[in-house]
C-alpha positions, 0 to 999 in steps of 0.5 A: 533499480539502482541509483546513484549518490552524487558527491553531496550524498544526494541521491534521486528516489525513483518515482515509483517509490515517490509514487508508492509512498505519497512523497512530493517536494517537502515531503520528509523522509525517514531511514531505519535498519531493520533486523536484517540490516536492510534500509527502509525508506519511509514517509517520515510522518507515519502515514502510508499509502492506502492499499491498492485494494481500499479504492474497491472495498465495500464496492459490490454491495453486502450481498447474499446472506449465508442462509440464502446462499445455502438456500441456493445452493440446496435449490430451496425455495423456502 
């Protein structure tokens, strides 16, 4: 998604990105050049966003155990 540098050399992060990485007003942001030249653009604080998996993790409970399972799948009634 393009975005246009003002003459200031401002320029608008789209509110995906903002959304992705937590940025709000105040928030600091960092650039950096990778290996392969490319910018990433970063919360300037280290943090990062929890994965969007982390709201669901540990949620179903531990479950079976191995021996069970394999009990079930033996049909074992032991």
């Amino acid at each position: 998604m393009p975005t246009k540098v003002t003459s200031n050399g401002r320029m608008t992060i789209p509110k995906w990105v903002r959304d992705y990485l937590g940025i709000a007003a105040g928030t600091e942001v960092a650039f950096r050049r990778a290996a392969d030249g490319s910018i990433i653009i970063e919360r300037a604080d280290g943090t990062r966003p929890p994965s969007r998996l982390s709201k669901v993790r540990g949620i179903a409970g531990s479950g079976p155990s191995t021996d069970e399972i394999m009990a079930m799948l033996r049909d074992d009634d032991s």
